[in-house]
Structure formats: structure tokens, C-alpha cells
C-alpha positions in Angstrom: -29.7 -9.2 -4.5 -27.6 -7.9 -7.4 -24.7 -10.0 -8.6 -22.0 -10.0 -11.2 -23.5 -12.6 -13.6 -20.2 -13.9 -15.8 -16.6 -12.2 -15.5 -13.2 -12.4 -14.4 -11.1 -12.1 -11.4 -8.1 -10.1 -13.1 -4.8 -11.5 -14.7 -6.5 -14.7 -14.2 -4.7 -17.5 -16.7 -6.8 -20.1 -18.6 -10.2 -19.8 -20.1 -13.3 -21.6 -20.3 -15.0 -21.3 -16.4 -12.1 -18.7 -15.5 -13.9 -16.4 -17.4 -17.3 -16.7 -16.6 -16.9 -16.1 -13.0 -20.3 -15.2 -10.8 -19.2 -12.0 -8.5 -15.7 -12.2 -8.9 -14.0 -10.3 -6.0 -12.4 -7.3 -7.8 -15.3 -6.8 -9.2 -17.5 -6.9 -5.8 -15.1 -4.3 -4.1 -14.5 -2.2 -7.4 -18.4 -1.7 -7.7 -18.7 -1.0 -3.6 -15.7 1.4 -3.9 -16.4 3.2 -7.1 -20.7 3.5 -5.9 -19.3 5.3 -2.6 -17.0 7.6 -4.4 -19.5 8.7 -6.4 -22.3 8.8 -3.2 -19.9 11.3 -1.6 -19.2 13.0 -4.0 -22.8 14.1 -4.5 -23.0 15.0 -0.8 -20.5 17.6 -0.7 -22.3 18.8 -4.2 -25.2 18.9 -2.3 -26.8 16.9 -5.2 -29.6 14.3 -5.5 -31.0 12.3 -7.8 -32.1 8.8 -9.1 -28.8 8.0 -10.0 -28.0 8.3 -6.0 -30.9 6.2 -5.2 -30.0 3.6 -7.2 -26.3 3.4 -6.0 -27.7 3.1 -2.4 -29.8 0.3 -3.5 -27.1 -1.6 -5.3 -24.5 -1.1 -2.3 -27.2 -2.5 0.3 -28.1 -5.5 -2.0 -25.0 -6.1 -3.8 -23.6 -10.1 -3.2 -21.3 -10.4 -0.3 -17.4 -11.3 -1.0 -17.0 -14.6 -1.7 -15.1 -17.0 0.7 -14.1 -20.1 1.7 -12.7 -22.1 4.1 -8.9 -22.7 4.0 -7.6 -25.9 6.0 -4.6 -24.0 7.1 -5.8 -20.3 7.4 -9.2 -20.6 7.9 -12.4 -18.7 6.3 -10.6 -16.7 3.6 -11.4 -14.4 0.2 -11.9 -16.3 -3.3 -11.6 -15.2 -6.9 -15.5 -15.5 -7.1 -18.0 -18.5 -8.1 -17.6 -21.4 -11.0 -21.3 -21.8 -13.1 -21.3 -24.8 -10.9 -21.0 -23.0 -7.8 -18.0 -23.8 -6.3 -15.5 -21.6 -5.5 -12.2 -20.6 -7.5 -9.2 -20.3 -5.4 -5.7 -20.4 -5.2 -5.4 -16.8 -7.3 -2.3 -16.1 -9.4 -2.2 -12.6 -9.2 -3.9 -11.4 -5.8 -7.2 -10.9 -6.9 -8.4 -12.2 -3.4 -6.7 -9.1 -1.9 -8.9 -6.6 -3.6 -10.6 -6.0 -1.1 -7.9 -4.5 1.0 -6.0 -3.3 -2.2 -6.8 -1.4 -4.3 -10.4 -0.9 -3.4 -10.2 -0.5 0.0 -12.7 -2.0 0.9 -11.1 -3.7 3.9 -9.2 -1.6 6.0 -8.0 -0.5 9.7 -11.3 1.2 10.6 -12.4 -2.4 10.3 -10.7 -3.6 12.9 -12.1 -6.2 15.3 -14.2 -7.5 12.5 -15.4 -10.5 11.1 -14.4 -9.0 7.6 -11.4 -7.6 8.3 -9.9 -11.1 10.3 -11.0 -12.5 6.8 -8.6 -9.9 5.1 -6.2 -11.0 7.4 -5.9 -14.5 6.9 -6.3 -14.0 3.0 -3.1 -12.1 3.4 0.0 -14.4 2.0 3.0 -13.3 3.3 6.7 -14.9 2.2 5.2 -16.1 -1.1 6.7 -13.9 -3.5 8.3 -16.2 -5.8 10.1 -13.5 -7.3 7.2 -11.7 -8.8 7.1 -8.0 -8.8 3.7 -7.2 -9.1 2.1 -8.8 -6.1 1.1 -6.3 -4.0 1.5 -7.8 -0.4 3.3 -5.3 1.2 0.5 -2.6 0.1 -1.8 -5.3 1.5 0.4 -5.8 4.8 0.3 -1.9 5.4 -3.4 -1.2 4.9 -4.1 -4.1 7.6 -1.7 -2.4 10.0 0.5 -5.7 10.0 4.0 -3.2 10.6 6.4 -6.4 10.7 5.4 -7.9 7.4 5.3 -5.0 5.6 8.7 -4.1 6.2 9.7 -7.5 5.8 8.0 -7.5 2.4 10.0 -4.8 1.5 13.3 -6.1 2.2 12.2 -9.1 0.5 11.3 -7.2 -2.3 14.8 -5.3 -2.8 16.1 -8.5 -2.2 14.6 -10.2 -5.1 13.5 -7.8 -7.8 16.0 -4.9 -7.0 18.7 -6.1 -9.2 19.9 -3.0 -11.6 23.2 -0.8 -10.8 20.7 2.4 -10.5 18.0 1.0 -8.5 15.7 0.1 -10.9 13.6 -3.0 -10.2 12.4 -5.8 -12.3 9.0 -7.5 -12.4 10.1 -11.0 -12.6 13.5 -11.1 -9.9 16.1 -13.9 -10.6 14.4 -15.1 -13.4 15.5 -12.2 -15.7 18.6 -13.5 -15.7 16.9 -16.4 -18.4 17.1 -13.3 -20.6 20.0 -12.4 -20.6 22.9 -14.4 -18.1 26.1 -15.8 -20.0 25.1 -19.5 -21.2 21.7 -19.1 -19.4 19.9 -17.1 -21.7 16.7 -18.7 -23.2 16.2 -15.4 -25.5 17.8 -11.8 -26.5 18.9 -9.9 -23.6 16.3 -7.6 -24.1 15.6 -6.5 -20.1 19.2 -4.9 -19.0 21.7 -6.4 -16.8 22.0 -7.3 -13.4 24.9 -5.5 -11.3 25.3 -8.7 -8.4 28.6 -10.1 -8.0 27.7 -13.6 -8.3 24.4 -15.6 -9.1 24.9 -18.7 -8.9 27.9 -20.1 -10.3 27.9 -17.1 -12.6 30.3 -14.5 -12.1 29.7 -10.6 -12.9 32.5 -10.8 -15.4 31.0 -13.6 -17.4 27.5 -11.2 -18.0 27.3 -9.1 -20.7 26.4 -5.6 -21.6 22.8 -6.0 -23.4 22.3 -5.8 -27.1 19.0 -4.2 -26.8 17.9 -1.3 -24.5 15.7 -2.4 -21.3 11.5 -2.6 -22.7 10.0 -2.2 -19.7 10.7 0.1 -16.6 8.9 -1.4 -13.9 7.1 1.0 -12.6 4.7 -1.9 -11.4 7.7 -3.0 -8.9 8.8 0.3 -8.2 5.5 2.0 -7.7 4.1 -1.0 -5.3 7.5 -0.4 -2.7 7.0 3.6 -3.2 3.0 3.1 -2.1 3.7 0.5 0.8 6.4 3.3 2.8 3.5 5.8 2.2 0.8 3.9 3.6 3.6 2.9 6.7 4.0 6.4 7.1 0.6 8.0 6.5 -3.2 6.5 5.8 -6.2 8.8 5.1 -8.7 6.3 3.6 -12.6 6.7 4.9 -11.4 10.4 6.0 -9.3 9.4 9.1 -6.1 10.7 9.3 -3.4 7.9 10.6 0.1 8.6 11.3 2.7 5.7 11.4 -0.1 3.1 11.2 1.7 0.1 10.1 5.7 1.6 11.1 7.9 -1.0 12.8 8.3 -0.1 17.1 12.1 0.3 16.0 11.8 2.7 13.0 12.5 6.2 13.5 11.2 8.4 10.4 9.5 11.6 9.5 7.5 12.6 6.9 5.2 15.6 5.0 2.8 13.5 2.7 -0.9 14.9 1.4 -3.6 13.4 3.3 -7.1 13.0 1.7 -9.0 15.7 2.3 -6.4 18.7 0.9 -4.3 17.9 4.1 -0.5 18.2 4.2 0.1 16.4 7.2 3.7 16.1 8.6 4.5 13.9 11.4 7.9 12.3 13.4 8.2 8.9 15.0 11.4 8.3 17.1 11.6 4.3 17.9 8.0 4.0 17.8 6.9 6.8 19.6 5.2 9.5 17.8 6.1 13.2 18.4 3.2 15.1 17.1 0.9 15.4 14.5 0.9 19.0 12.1 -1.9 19.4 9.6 -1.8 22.9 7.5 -5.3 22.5 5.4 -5.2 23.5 2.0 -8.9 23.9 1.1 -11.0 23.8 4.7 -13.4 21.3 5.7 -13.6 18.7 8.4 -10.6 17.1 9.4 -10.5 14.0 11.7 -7.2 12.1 13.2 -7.0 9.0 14.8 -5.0 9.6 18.0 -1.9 8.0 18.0 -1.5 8.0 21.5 -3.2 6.7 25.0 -2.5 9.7 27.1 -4.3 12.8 27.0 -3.6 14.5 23.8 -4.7 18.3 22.5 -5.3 20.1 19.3 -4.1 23.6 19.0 -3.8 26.4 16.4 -0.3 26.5 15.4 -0.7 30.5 14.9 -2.3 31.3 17.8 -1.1 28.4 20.3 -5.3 27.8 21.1 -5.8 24.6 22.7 -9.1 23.6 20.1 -9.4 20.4 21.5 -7.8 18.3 24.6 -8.6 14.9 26.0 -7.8 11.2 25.9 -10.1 11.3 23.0 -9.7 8.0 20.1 -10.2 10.4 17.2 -10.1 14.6 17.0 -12.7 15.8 14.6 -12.6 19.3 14.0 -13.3 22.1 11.3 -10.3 23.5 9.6 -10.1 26.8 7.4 -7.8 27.4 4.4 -4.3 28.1 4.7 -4.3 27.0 8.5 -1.8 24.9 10.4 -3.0 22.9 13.1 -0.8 20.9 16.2 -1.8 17.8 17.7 0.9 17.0 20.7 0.5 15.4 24.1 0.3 17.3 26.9 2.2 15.6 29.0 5.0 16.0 26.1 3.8 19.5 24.5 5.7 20.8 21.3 6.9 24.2 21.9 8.6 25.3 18.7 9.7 23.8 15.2 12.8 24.3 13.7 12.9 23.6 9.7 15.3 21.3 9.0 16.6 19.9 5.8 17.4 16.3 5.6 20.3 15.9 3.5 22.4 12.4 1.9 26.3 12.1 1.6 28.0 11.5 -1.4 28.1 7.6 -1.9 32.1 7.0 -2.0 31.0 3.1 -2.9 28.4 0.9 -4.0 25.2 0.4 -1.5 24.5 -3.4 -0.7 21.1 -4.9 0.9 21.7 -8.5 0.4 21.8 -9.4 -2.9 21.1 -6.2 -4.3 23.5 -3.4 -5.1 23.4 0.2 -5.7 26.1 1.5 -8.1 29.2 -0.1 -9.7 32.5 -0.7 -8.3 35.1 1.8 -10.0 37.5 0.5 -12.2 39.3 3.2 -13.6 
């Protein structure tokens, strides 16, 4: 069996045994993820070699995650193995979630599993704390778990959205220690905060930084931008998914890129999916999970031929460059588009979503 002798499970704090960490669990699903990349890469090269040999014998030796068994949640991903050989748990940053994100190891094609129930339960929802670079709600969306995503993403604006112009911070209320009239335990040196009140401290009482914000938060930012996209649209081990982890009582519509040089647009209206449109950039197989129970068909948006039609789980088919391809019901075909252009009003005020807000109130 091949094994990680001594590392660390990243962002990990202290030293000593926390760094010498037998098959830490970023580092399992990083080597499984980064070995398969490079296996199907050589495929559709059409290459072989020693190199791919070895890869396929690491991946079907390589040490199994490492887990152990909660009280409370049950059987459960750890940060990896102590020299003594017990297991290090309770991660800081996530590394336990790997697996799901961002290796993708763990995913919806895994469903029913023994591994991805593990995933699961290792999932932590309403534990934030007011830190911005946990990436639950990635994690929540890759498992198909459509209420806690969206709940982690309230949560988020909640906590961590806190500047006038929707930028986010990576540490939520606590920011204010930099920078809050007679809170401040340093120079303001990561903006200001655009709330009415926190606390018993009053907008009015804040004031303007001395120092420009560091940091951007592109760690916050980018993990809410990723979680709507994988809502919205999933492509991972080259299955196309639309609206795989949406809320029943969303209504939304999209055009993302899809693995595969596929720009797939979609439209959900309370839950129910209206069709799936794929226009294929480069050719090659295409394959979409069917988003429905009836009997569904794939057609040739140019021609209107029905390619494929049945109650089928997934359509595989061949595509060709520069072609558009419709996946509809039958039952509830789609006859014609119309382009349309999705526009926003003028904000006349400031946005609120609970403690955050958008914009300042005018004053002159």
C-alpha cells in the first residue's frame, strides 16, 4: 500500500505531531485527483507509458481516507494519523472536507455510498464562527444538500458581508477589533463597516480608516461566487447536472461553461426545470444527468431531430463543434427561444440582508 509518510493537513496550527501527519486527507484526495487528471489526460492523447502504469498502481494501492467515529455524527473524515496512530480530529480549517472540496473526490455520482454518507456527516453546517474561508457552502453544493447551501449563503452575507460596496471580509464581526470607535485592538487597517449599529456602537461613532483596506477577500468572495455555480451547474467526472443542489422554491437561469468545452444554459421555475441547451464548443462526448422522471428527448436545435428520447437517467451522446443541442420533456417540449436580456434597476436606496448593507444612505 502506498502512504503519505510525515505531512500536514493544511492551515493546521501548532507543530510538533501536527506536522508529521501519516496520510493526511488533503493530501490522499489531492494525490487521487491530480493521478486521474493526468490518466485522462493521456487517454484522449492517446498516450502510454510507464508513467501511466505507475499512476494506476498508486491509485489502486494508495491508503484509504482516514476516519473515525464521531459520538454525534457517526463514522466521519479526519485530518490523517498521529506517529502514534491515532487519529487527529476536530480540523481548524476544513481539511476533513477535501475530499468533497476541492479535490472532488467525493461527489453526487457517489451517491448511495458508504463514502459519500461519510462526506455527509463530515459536513458541518451552522459553524461558521464568522470565518470567511471555510468553504461549507461549496461543500453543501457538491453533496447536493440544496437547503444548506443556500442557508450558508445567507449566513455568509450575514456575517462577512459587511462593506458599503459588497465587498466581504475574511474574519466577519471581528474586524470591527481593527478598527470600531473605542474597540480597536490595532490600526484600522481593513476598511470600515457600513451597519447601522453593532452593538452598542453607532455608525456615527466609526471612523473613516487611516490606512487603505490590505486585503480584498477574494477568499470570501470567491467561495459565495463558486457555491451559486455549483447550485446552478456541476460537470465534475463529465456529467453534466443542472440545478443540482437549487432550493424547490428558487426560480433562476443560467449560461455557465460546463467541462468538457460545453456552454450549457438552463431555466428552473420553482423547482422545475425547463430544459437543458448545450452549444459544444470543441466536439466530443457529452453526457447529462436527466433532470427529470418523465420521458425526456435530445434534439438538434438546427434541425429539430429528436437524437435521443426516453425515460433514460443520463443522455450520452456525440456532439460536433459549433452545435447546439436541446434536451426538453416531451410531455412539455420547447418550441422556440426568445433572447432575453436580464436587466437591474437603478438602486434609489441602500440594499439590506440582515445585517449587511449595500450602499450608503445619502446625506447631501
Amino acid at each position: 500500500m502506498y502512504s503519505v509518510p510525515a505531512s500536514c493537513a493544511y492551515e493546521t496550527p501548532g507543530g510538533g505531531d501536527e506536522r508529521k501527519l501519516r496520510n493526511a486527507t488533503p493530501d490522499i484526495a489531492t494525490i487521487r485527483a491530480g493521478f486521474k487528471a493526468y490518466l485522462t489526460g493521456m487517454r484522449l492523447l492517446n498516450r502510454n507509458s510507464e508513467w501511466v502504469k505507475s499512476c494506476e498502481d498508486v491509485l489502486g494501492h494508495l491508503a484509504p481516507f482516514v476516519t473515525y467515529q464521531d459520538p454525534v455524527r457517526g463514522e466521519v473524515f479526519g485530518r490523517g494519523l498521529y506517529p502514534s496512530g491515532q487519529v487527529a480530529m476536530d480540523p481548524v480549517f476544513r481539511p476533513d472536507q477535501s475530499p468533497v472540496f476541492p479535490s472532488n473526490e467525493v461527489g453526487l455520482n457517489d451517491r448511495g455510498s458508504d463514502i459519500f454518507e461519510t462526506a455527509v456527516r463530515t459536513y458541518r453546517p451552522g459553524e461558521r464562527k464568522e470565518i470567511g474561508i471555510w468553504p461549507e457552502s461549496i461543500v453543501a453544493a457538491r453533496l447536493g444538500l440544496s437547503g444548506a447551501a443556500a442557508k450558508e449563503l445567507a449566513v455568509r452575507v450575514d456575517q462577512i458581508q459587511i462593506f458599503p460596496q459588497g465587498f466581504f471580509t475574511d474574519m466577519g464581526m471581528r474586524t470591527l477589533q481593527f478598527y470600531a470607535h473605542n474597540k480597536s485592538e490595532g490600526a484600522p487597517v481593513r476598511g470600515w463597516d457600513a451597519r447601522p449599529h453593532i452593538g452598542a456602537v453607532s455608525a456615527e461613532k466609526r471612523p473613516v480608516p487611516v490606512k487603505p483596506i490590505t486585503q480584498p477577500f477574494l477568499e470570501s468572495s470567491g467561495i459565495f461566487a463558486t457555491t451559486l455555480n455549483e447550485m446552478c451547474l456541476q460537470s465534475h467526472v463529465g456529467k453534466i447536472r443542472v440545478f443540482p443542489a437549487a432550493p424547490e422554491d428558487w426560480t433562476a437561469r443560467f449560461t455557465l461553461r460546463a467541462s468538457g468545452a460545453f456552454m450549457v444554459t438552463s431555466e428552473s421555475v420553482k423547482g422545475d426545470v425547463r430544459y437543458v441547451n448545450i452549444e459544444s464548443l470543441a466536439g466530443g462526448d457529452c453526457m447529462v444527468v436527466n433532470p427529470w422522471s418523465s420521458v425526456a428527448r435530445l434534439r438538434q436545435a438546427s434541425s429539430g431531430k429528436v437524437l435521443i428520447e426516453g425515460s433514460l437517467a443520463e443522455f450520452h451522446f456525440r456532439t460536433e463543434p459549433g452545435q447546439i443541442y436541446l434536451l426538453d420533456r416531451k410531455d412539455k417540449p420547447i418550441e422556440n427561444f426568445e433572447r432575453a436580456v436580464l436587466k437591474g434597476g437603478v438602486n434609489q436606496a441602500p440594499k439590506t440582508f440582515g445585517r449587511a448593507i449595500l450602499g450608503g444612505i445619502r446625506d447631501f
